[in-house]
C-alpha positions as CSV (number, residue, x, y, z in Angstrom):
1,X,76.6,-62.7,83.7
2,X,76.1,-62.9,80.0
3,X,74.3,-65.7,79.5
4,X,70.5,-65.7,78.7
5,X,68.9,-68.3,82.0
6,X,71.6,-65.0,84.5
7,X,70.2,-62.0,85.1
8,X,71.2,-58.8,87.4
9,X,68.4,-59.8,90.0
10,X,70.8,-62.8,90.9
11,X,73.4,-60.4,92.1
12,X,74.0,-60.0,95.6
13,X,74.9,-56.4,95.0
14,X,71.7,-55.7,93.2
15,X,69.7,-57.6,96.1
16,X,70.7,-55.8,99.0
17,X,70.7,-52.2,96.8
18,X,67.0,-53.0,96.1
19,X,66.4,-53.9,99.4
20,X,67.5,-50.9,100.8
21,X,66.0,-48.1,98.5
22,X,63.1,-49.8,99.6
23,X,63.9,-49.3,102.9
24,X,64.5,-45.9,102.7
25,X,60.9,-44.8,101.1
26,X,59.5,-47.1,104.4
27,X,61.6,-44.8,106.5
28,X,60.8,-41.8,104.9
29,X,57.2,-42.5,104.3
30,X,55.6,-39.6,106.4
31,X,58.4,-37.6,105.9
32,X,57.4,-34.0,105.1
33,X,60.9,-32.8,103.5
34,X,59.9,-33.4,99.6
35,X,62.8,-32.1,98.3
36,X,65.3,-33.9,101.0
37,X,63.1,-37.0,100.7
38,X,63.1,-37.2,96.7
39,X,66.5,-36.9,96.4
40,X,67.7,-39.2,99.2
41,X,65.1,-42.1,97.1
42,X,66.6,-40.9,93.7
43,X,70.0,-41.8,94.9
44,X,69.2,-44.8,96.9
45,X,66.9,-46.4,94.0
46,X,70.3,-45.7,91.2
47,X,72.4,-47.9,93.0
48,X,70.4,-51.0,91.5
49,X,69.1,-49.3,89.0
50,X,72.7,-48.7,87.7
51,X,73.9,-52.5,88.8
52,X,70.8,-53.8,86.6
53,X,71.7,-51.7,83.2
54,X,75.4,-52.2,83.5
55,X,74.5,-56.1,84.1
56,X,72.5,-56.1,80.7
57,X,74.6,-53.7,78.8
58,X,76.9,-55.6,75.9
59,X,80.1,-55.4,77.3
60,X,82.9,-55.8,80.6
61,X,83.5,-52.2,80.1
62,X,80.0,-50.7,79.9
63,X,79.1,-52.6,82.8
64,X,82.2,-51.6,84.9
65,X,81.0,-48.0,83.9
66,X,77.8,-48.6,85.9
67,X,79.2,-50.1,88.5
68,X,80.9,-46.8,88.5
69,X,77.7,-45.4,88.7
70,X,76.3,-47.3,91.3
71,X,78.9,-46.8,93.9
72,X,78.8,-43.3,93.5
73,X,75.4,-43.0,94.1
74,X,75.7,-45.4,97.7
75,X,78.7,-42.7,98.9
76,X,75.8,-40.1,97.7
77,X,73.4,-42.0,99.9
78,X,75.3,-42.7,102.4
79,X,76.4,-38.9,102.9
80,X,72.5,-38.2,102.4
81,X,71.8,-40.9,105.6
82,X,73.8,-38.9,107.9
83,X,72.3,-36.0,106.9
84,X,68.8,-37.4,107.6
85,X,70.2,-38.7,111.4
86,X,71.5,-35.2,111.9
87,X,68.1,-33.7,110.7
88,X,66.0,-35.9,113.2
89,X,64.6,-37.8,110.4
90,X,65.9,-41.1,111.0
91,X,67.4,-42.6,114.4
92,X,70.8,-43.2,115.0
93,X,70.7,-46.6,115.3
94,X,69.0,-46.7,112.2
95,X,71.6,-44.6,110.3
96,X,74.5,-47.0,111.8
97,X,72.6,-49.4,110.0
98,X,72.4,-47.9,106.3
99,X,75.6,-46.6,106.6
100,X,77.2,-50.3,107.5
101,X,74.8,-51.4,104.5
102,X,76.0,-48.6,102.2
103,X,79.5,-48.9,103.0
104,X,79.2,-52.7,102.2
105,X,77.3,-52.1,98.7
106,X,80.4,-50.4,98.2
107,X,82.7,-53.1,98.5
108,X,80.7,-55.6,96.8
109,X,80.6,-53.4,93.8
110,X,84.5,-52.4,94.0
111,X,85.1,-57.1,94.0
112,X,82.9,-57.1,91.6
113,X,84.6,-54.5,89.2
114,X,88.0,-56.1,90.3
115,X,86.4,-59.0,89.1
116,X,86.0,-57.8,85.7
117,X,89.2,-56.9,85.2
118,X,90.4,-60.3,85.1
C-alpha cells in the first residue's frame, strides 16, 4: 500500500465506505432532523476518511490504528441506520441494505488489519 503509483482510493474498503456516506446524504437530503442528520453523515463520511489517512500514514501500525477508527465509526453508523428506520426516516428495506453494507465494511476492515499483522 506503500508504494507511490497505490493509493487508498484503490481499496475496496475505502470504495464502498465512500459510496455509502454518499448514500446516506442522498437519503437524508430533505431530512429536517439537523442534529440526527449531521451526525449520522459525520459518522458515515469517517469510515473512509479514516481508511484514507491510515492508508497514507508512515507505518503498519498507524494504519491499523485507523482501521481502528474506521470500523468503529461503521458499528456507530450502523446503530445510527436503525435508529433512522425506527424514526421513519429511512425504509426498512433500505436499512436492511446499509446495515448488510455496514456490517460488511466491517469485515473488510477486520481482513484487512489481519492482514497487516502478517
Amino acid at each position: 500500500m506503500k508504494s507511490a503509483d497505490e493509493s487508498f482510493e484503490k481499496l475496496e474498503v475505502w470504495r464502498r465506505s465512500h459510496s455509502l456516506s454518499i448514500e446516506l446524504y442522498r437519503l437524508l437530503a430533505k431530512c429536517r432532523d439537523l442534529g440526527f442528520k449531521d451526525q449520522i453523515t459525520r459518522s458515515g463520511n469517517s469510515i473512509a476518511d479514516n481508511v484514507a489517512e491510515g492508508a497514507v500514514r508512515s507505518g503498519k501500525g498507524e494504519f491499523k490504528q485507523f482501521l481502528s477508527y474506521a470500523k468503529g465509526s461503521a458499528g456507530e453508523t450502523r446503530s445510527q441506520v436503525l435508529r433512522a428506520k425506527a424514526l421513519g426516516y429511512i425504509p426498512a428495506d433500505t436499512c436492511e441494505n446499509l446495515v448488510s453494507e455496514l456490517r460488511q465494511i466491517s469485515r473488510i476492515i477486520h481482513g484487512l488489519t489481519k492482514s497487516l499483522e502478517r
